[in-house]
C-alpha positions, 0 to 999 in steps of 0.5 A: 797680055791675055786677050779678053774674052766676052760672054757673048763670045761664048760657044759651047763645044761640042765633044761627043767622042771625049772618053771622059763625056762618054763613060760619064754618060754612060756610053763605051768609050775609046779608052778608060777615061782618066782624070784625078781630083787635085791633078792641078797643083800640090805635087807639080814642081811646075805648080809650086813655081809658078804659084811661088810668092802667090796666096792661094785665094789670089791665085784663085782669082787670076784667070791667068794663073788657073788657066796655067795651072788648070793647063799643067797636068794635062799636058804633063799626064795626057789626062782626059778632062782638066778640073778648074783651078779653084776652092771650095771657098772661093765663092763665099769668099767672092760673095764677102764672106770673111775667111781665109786659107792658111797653110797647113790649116785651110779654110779660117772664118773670121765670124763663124755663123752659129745662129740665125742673124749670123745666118741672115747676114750672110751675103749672097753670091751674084755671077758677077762677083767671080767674073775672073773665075769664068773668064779663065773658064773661057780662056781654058776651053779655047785652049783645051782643045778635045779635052774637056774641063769639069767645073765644082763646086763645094755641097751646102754640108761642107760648106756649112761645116766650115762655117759654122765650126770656123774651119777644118774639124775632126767632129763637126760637133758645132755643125751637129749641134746646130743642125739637130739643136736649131733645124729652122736655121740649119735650113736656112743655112743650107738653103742659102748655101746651095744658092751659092753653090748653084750660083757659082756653077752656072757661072762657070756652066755660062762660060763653057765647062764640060762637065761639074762636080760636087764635092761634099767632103764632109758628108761621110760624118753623117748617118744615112737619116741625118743626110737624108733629113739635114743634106740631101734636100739642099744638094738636090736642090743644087744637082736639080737645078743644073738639070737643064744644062745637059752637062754631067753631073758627078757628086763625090763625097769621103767616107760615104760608102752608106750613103751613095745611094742617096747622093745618087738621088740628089741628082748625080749622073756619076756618083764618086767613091773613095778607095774603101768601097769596090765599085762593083758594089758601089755600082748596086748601090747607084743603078743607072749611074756610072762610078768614079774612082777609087784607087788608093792615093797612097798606093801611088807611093807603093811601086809600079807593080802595085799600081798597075794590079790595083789600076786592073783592079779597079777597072775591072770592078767599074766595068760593072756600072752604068760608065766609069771613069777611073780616078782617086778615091780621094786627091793627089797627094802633095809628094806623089811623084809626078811620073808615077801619075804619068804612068798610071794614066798610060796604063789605065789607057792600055786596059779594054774598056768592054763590060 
């Protein structure tokens, strides 16, 4: 039996010497830190079998299953800082928000919200209501020992999408209508959104995460002035909020090379990059930040030789930010061989870290 443990037993760790914490502070680390978005799960035969027979929201509310799976690619790669196990969703589905992750679809809304009642209605998210989420947080941060572990969250635009489209969508057309067409509820909506999002990172900031990130996935749909005017207040609101934490702050978004440096203005002390922008030029655009990313997930299916070139690369290009901490430029792919990602990691650790 798993033994309990309390919020009052909470200790924050200190890890000044963690690669991870320092390149993300921008400090020189030991070693180029290394850590990849969906290293827990998806490609992981481990991963498959334990969650075989498990939904992945109920998987998501078992602190013994995310500490587990949280735990798998750190001890198979020797990565620099665990993610949590969870979604995007989780805390509006903890708040009773009505949806549902389907297999090959993602997140399914039963009701989508498309005006200002739907907006009204929506429930809002108490710290209790993902208790599990936290308490594997615990449990994960007495296990992880020097590795620290980020917590995340999902931004107020991704989040809104899904809701207000109903699930994934390719144009986000019902999203725009809405935020062009009604820009009162769009705020409003948004507005509770970061609410839920703040919410839920303090949650796992109380109960002892190193590190958070959020992901607005979505965000790269949008034109620099609509994220300006419709997003960034409300990711501000969000990234401003954890301030006080002394925790950094990484915000990572797809398609976003225009507008990195407006999410570097929402608060970010890491901005993420995707495989499309170098990070010697994402570094100018986000000054005083350090850079995360970007390598191809794709490249990974493309052979040692090619990785490794890419993987120099990229380290070379980080060297001209603020920190880097090395990573894809989106996530794990579900057949990238898992002993590819081993190597790359041991080969990111081989490679000088001076600027």
């Amino acid at each position: 039996m798993t033994e309990l443990i309390t919020p009052a037993a909470v200790r924050r760790r200190s890890l000044p010497s963690a690669p991870f914490l320092v390149a993300a502070r921008g400090g020189v680390p030991e070693r180029v830190p290394v850590w990849f978005m969906r290293q827990a799960g998806r490609s992981l035969p481990e991963y498959r079998a334990l969650r075989a027979g498990t939904a992945m929201l109920a998987a998501c509310f078992d602190p013994a299953m995310v500490t587990e799976v949280t735990l798998q690619p750190v001890r198979r790669h020797g990565v620099d800082a665990a993610i949590l196990f969870s979604d995007i969703v989780v805390p509006l589905v903890a708040a009773g928000v009505d949806l549902d992750i389907v297999a090959g679809t993602g997140p399914v809304v039963a009701a989508p919200v498309r005006d200002a009642a739907a907006v009204r209605a929506l429930p809002g998210l108490h710290q209790d209501q993902v208790e599990p989420v936290a308490e594997a947080v615990r449990l994960l941060t007495r296990e992880l020992g020097d590795t620290p572990l980020i917590g995340f969250a999902g931004a107020p635009f991704t989040l809104a999408s899904y809701l207000v489209e109903g699930g994934p969508s390719r144009n986000h057309e019902r999203t725009k209508a809405l935020m062009h067409g009604e820009p009162d509820t769009w705020h409003a909506l948004l507005d509770h959104l970061a609410d839920t999002a703040l919410t839920f990172l303090r949650a796992q900031i109380d109960a002892g995460v190193d590190a958070v990130q959020l992901f607005d996935s979505w965000a790269g749909a949008l034109s620099l002035r609509d994220y300006r005017e419709f997003v960034l207040p409300h990711s501000r609101k969000v990234l401003s909020g954890l301030a006080d934490a002394g925790l950094p702050r990484i915000h990572f978004g797809v398609g976003t090379a225009h507008l990195l440096g407006a999410m570097r203005e929402a608060g970010a002390d890491v901005v993420g990059v995707d495989w499309r922008t170098p990070l010697d030029v994402a570094a100018r655009a986000v000054p005083g930040a350090a850079v995360q990313g970007n390598l191809d997930p794709a490249v990974l299916f493309a052979g040692d030789e090619v990785v490794r070139a890419e993987v120099s690369r990229i380290v070379a290009e980080g060297r001209a930010a603020a920190g880097h901490v090395f990573n894809l430029g989106h996530g794990v792919l579900p057949q990238t061989d898992p002993d590819v990602i081993t190597r790359t990691v041991a080969y990111a650790h081989s490679l000088p870290t001076g600027r």
